[in-house]
Residue frames as a rotation matrix with the C-alpha (Angstrom) as fourth column:
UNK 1
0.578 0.816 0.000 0.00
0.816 -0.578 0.000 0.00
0.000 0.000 -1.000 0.00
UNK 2
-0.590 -0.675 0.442 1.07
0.653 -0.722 -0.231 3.51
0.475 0.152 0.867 -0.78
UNK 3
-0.242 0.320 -0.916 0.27
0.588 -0.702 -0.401 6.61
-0.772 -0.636 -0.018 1.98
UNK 4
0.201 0.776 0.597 -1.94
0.964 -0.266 0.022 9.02
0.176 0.571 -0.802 0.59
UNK 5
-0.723 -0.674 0.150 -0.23
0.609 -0.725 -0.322 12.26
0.326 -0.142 0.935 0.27
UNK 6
0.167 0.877 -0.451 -3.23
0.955 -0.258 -0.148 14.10
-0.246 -0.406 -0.880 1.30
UNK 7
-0.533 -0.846 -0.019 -1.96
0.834 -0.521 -0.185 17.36
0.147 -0.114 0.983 -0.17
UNK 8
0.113 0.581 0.806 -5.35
-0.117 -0.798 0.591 19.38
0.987 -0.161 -0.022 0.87
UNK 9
-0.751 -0.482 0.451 -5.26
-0.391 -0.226 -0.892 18.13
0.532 -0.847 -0.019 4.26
UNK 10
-0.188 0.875 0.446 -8.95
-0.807 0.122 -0.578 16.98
-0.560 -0.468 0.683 4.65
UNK 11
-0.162 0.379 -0.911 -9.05
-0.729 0.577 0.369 13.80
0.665 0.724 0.183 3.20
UNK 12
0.513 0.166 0.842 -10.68
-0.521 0.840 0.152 10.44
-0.682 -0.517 0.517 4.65
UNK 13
0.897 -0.117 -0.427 -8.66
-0.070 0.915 -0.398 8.50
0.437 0.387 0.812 2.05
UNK 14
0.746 -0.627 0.225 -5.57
-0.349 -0.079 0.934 6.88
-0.568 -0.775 -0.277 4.14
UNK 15
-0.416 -0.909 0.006 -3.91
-0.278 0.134 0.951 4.79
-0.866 0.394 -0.308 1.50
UNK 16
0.640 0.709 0.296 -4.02
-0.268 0.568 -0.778 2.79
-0.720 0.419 0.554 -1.87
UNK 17
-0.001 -0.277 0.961 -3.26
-0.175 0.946 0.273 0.34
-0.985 -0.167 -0.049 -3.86
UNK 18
0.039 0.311 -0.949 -2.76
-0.860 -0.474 -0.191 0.49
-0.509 0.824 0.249 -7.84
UNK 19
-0.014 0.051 0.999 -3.49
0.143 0.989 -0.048 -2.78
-0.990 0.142 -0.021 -9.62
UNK 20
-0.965 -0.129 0.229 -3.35
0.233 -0.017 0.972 -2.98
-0.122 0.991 0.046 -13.62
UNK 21
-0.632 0.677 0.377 -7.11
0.226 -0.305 0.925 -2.62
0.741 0.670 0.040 -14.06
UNK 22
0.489 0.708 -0.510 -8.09
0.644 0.101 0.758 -1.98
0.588 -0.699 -0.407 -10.27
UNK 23
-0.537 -0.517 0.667 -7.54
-0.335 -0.595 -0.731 0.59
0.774 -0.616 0.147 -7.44
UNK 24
0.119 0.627 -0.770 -7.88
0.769 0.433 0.471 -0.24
0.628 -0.648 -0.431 -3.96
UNK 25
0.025 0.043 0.999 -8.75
0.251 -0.967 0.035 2.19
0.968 0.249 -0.035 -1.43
UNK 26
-0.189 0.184 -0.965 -8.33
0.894 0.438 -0.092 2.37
0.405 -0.880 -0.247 2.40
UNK 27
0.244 0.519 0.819 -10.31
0.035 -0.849 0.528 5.04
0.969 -0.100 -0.225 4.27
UNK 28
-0.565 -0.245 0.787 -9.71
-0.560 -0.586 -0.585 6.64
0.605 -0.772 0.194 7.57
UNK 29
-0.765 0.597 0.244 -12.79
-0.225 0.108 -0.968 5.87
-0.604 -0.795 0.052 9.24
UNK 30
-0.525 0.342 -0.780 -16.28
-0.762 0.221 0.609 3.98
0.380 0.914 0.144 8.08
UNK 31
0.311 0.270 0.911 -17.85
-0.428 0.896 -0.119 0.81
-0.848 -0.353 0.394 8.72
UNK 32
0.655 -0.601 0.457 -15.95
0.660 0.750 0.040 -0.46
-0.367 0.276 0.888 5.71
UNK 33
0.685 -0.259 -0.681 -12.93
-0.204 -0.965 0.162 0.97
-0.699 0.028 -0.714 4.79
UNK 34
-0.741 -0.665 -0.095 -11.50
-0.155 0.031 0.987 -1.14
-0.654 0.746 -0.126 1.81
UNK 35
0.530 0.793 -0.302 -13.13
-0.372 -0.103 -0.922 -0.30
-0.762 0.601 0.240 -1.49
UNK 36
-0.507 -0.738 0.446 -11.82
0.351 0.296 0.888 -2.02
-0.787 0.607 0.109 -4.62
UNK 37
0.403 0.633 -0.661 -12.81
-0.537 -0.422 -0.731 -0.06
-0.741 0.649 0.170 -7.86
UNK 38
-0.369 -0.493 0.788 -11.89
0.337 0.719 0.608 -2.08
-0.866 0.490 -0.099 -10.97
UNK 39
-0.888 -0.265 -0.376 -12.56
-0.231 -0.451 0.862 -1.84
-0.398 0.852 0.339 -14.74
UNK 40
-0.630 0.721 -0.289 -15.84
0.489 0.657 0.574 -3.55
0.604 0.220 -0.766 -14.84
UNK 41
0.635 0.770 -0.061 -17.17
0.643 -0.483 0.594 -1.39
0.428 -0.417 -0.802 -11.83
UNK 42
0.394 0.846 -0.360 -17.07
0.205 -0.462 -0.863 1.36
-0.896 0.266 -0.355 -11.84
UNK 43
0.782 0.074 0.619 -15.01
0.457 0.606 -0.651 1.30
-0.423 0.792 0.440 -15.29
UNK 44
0.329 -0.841 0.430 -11.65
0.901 0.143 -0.409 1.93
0.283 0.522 0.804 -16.97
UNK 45
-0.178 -0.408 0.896 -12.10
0.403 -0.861 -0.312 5.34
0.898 0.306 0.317 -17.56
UNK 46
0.774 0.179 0.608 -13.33
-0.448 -0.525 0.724 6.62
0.449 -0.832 -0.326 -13.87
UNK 47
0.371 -0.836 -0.404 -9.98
0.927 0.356 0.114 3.67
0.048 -0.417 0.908 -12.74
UNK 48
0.112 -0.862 0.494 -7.72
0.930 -0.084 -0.357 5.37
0.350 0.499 0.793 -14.62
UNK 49
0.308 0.142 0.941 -8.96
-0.381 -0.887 0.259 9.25
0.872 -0.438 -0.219 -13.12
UNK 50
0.962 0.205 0.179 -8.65
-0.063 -0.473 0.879 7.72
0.265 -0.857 -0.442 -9.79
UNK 51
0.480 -0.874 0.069 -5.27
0.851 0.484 0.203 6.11
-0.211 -0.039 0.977 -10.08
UNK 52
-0.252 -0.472 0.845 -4.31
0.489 -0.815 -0.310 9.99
0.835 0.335 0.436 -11.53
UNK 53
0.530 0.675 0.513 -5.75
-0.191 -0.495 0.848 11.14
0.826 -0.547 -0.134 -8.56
UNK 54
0.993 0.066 -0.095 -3.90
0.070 0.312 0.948 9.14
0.092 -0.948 0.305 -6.06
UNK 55
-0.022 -0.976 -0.219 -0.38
0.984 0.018 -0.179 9.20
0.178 -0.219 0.959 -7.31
UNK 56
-0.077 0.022 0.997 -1.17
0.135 -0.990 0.033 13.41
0.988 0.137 0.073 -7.63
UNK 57
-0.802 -0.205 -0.561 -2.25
0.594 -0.371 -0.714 13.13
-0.062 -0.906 0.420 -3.86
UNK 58
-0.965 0.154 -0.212 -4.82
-0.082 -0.946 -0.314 15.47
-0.248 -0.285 0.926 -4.39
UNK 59
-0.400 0.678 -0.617 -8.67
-0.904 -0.404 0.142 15.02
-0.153 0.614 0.774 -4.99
UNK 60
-0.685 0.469 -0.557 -9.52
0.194 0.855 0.482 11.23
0.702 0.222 -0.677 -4.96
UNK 61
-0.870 0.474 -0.132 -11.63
0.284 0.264 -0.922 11.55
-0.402 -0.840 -0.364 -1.90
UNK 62
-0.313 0.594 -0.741 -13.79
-0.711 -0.664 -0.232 14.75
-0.630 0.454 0.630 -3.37
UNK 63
-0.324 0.686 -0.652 -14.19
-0.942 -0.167 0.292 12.79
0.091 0.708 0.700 -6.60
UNK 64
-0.927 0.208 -0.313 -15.15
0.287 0.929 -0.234 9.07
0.242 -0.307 -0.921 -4.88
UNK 65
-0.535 0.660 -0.527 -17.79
0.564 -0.186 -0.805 11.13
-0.629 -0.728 -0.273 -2.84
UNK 66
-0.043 0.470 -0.882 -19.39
-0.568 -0.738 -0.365 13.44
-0.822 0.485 0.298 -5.95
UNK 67
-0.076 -0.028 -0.997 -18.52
-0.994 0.076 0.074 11.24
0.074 0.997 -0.034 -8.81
UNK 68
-0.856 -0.075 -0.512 -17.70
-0.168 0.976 0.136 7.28
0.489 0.202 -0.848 -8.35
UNK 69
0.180 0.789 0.587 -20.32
-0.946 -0.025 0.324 7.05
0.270 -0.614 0.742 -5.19
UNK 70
0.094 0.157 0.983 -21.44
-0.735 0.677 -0.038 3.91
-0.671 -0.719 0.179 -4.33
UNK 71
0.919 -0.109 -0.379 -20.34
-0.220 0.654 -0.723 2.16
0.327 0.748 0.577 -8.01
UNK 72
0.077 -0.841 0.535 -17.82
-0.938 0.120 0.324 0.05
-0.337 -0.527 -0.780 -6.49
UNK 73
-0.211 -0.100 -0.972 -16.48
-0.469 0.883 0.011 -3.58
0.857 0.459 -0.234 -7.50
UNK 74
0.377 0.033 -0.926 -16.15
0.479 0.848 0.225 -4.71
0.793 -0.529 0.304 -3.72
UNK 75
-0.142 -0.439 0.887 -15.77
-0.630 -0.651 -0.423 -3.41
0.763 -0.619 -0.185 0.05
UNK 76
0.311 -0.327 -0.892 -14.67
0.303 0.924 -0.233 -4.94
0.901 -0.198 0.387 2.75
């Protein structure tokens, strides 16, 4: 797992995980806090945004919570 750089400061995302066609996500706080997104749910092209998101450090949380929602592959 790689630390989320948090570079706003207010994020719940804590780390993640970059997989060829999957990101995994580990949140702060929750009743679950691993989320696997994958190419099949919520698809390629919203992966690939968050995986640009997470190495950047900035912004995955914002767009999980406005944009991916609750289209996950699997949480845990």
């Amino acid at each position: 797992m790689t630390a989320y750089k948090n570079l706003g400061g207010n994020s719940n995302v804590l780390s993640y995980e970059l997989g060829e066609d999957s990101i995994h996500v580990v949140f702060k706080s929750g009743t679950h806090r691993n989320y696997l997104y994958n190419h099949v749910s919520p698809g390629k092209a919203i992966v690939e945004r968050m995986k640009a998101l997470a190495i950047q450090g900035h912004g995955l949380n914002s767009y999980i919570s406005t944009t991916v929602k609750s289209n996950f592959a699997k949480k845990w």
